[in-house]
C-alpha positions as CSV (number, residue, x, y, z in Angstrom):
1,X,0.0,0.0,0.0
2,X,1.4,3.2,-1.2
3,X,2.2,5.5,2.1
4,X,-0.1,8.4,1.8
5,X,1.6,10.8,4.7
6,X,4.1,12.9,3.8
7,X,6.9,15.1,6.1
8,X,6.0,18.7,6.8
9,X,9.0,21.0,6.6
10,X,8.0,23.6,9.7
11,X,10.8,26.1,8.5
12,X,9.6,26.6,5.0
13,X,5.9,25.6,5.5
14,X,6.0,22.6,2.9
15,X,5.4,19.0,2.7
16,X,7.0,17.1,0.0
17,X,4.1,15.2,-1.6
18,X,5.3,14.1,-4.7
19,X,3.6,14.9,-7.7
20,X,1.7,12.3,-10.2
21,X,3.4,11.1,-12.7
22,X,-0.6,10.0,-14.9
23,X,-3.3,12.1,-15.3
24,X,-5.7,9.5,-16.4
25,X,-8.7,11.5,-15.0
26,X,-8.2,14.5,-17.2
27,X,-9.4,14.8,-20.8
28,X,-7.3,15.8,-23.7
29,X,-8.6,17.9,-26.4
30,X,-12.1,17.2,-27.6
31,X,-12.1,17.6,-31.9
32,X,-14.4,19.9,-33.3
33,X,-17.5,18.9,-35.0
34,X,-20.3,20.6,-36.7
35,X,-23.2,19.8,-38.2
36,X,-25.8,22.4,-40.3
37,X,-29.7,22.6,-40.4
38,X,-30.7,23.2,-44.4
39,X,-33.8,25.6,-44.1
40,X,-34.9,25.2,-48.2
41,X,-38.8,26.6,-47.8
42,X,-41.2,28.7,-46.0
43,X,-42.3,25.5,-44.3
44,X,-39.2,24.8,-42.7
45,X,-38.5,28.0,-41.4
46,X,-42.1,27.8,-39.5
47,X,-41.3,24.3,-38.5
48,X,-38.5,25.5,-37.1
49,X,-38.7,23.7,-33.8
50,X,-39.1,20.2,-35.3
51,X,-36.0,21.3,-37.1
52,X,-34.4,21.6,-34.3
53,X,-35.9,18.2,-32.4
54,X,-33.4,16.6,-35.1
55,X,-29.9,16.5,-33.4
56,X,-28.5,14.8,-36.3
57,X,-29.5,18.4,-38.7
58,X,-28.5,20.9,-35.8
59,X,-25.8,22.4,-36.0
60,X,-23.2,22.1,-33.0
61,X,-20.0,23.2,-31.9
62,X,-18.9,20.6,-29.0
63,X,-15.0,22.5,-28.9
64,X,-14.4,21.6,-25.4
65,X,-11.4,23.4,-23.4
66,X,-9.1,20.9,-21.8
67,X,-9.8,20.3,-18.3
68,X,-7.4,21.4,-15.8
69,X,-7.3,19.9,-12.5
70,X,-6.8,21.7,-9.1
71,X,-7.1,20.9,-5.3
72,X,-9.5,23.1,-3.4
73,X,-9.9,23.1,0.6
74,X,-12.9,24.1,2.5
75,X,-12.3,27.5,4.8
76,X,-14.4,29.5,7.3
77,X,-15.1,31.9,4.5
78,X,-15.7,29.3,1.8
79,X,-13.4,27.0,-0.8
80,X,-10.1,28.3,-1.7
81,X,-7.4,26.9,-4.4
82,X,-4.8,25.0,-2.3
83,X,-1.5,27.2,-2.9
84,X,1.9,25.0,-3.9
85,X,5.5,26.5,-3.9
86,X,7.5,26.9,-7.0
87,X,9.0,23.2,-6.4
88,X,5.7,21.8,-6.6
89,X,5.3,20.7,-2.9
90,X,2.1,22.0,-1.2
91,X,2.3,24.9,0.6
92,X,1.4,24.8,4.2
93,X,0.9,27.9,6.9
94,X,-0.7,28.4,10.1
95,X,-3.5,30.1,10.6
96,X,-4.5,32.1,14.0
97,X,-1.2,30.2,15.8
98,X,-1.4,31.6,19.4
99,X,2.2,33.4,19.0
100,X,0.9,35.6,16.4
101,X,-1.7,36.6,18.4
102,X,1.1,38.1,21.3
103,X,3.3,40.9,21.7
104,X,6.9,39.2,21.9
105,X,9.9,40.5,23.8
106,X,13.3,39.8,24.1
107,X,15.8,40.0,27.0
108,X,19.7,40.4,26.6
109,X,21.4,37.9,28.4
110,X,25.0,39.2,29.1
111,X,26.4,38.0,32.2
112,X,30.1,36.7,33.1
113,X,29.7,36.0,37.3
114,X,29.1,33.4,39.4
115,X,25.5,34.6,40.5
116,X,21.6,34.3,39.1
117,X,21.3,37.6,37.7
118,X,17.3,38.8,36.8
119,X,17.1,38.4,33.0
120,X,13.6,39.4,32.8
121,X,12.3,41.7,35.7
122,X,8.3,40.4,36.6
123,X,4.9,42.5,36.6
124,X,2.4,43.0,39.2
125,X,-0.9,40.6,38.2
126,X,1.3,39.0,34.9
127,X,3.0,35.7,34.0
128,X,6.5,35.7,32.3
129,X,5.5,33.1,29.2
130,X,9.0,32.4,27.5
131,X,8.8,30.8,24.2
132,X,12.2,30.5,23.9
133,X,16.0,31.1,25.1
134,X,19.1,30.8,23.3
135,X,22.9,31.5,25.0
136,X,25.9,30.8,25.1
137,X,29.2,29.9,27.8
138,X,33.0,30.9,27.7
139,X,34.0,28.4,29.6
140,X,32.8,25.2,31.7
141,X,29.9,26.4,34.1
142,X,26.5,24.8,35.4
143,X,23.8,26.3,34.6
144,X,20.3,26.3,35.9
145,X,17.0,28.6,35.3
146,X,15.1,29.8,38.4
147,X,11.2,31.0,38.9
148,X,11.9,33.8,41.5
149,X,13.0,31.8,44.1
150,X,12.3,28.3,42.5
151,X,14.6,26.1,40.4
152,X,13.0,25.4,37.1
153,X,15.8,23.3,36.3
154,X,18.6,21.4,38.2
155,X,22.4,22.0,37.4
156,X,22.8,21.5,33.4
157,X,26.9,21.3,32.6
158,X,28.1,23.3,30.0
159,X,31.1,24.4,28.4
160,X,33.7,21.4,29.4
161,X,35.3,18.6,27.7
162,X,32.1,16.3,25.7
163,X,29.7,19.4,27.0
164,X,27.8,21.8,25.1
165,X,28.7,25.0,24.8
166,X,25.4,26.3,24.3
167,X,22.0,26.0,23.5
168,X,19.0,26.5,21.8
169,X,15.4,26.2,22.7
170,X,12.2,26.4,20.8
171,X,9.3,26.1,23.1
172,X,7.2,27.3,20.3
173,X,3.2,27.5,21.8
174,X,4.1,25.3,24.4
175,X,5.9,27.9,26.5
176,X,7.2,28.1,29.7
177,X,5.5,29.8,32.3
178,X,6.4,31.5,35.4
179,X,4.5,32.2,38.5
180,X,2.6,35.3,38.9
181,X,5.1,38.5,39.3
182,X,8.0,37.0,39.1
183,X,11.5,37.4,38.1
184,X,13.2,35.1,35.4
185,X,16.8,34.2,36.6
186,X,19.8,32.1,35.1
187,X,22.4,31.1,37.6
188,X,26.0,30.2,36.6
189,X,27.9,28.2,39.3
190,X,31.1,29.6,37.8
191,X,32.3,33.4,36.4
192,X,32.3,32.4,33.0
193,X,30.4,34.7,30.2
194,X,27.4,33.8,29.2
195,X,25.7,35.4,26.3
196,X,22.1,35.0,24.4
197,X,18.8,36.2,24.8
198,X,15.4,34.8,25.6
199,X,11.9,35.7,24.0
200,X,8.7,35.8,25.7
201,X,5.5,37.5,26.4
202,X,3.7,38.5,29.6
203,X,-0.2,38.2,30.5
């Protein structure tokens, strides 16, 4: 059985479904033909509509335009031609994602001492949501991400021998949230420098 799921490419919005290689459903140009009605008397002009009863005596013109095929999808506001890319994969796009719908920040991170500095200062009545955080080390450090006062994370080692030296996370609509007012903090158990940022909202 031929596998009918393809893979979605997130950063360009495509899936690879190949194309078909038959078009057996689609018809190729229909030949012309015409046929003429002979009106030779008064009598045939007044039985004009009999005339016309006779298929084989009317005169037709059956050219047919070739058919083109297309994919439509249903949508809120009713059927739409399914867009492809250039490459003739299908092209896919999110519609009304939460993120889109959010007023994203970003915070520096720029640090280089052994402490848990505030990266993003908390509001009165609003959540930190961070959707993401990227950084860097100089050198071999733990690291660790605190809510206010409570560890997110335990100690992640960075920057010595077989260890990352930084990283990159996409929480994407399954962010991270923090409690109410609070501060974000990243502690570093050494003075190394650690650089990145992190993007997030608040509600």
């Amino acid at each position: 059985m031929e596998d009918l799921f393809y893979k979605f490419y997130p950063g360009t919005n495509t899936s690879s479904c190949p194309m078909p290689t038959t078009f057996e459903h689609l018809l190729g140009w229909v030949p012309k033909v015409e046929q003429y009605i002979s009106l030779h008397s008064q009598e045939d002009i007044i039985n004009i509509n009999s005339q016309l009863d006779q298929t084989t005596n009317l005169m037709i013109s059956n050219i047919i335009q070739r058919v083109i095929a297309q994919i439509i999808g249903q949508t809120p506001d009713g059927f739409i031609t399914i867009k492809g890319t250039e490459g003739g994969a299908l092209h896919v796009s999110i519609r009304d994602d939460v993120l889109s719908q959010k007023t994203l920040e970003k915070a520096e991170i720029d640090f280089a001492t052994a402490t848990s500095p505030s990266i993003i200062t908390g509001t009165a009545g609003k959540k930190i949501n961070i959707t993401s955080i990227v950084f860097t080390v100089g050198g071999e450090t733990n690291i660790k991400f605190i809510d206010g006062a409570t560890d997110i994370t335990g100690l992640m080692d960075f920057g010595g021998a077989n260890e990352p030296r930084g990283i990159v996370i996409p929480h994407g609509e399954s962010v991270l949230p923090l409690g109410t007012a609070n501060d974000f903090h990243i502690s570093s158990s050494l003075a190394v420098q650690i650089s990145g940022y992190v993007v997030y909202y608040k509600e």
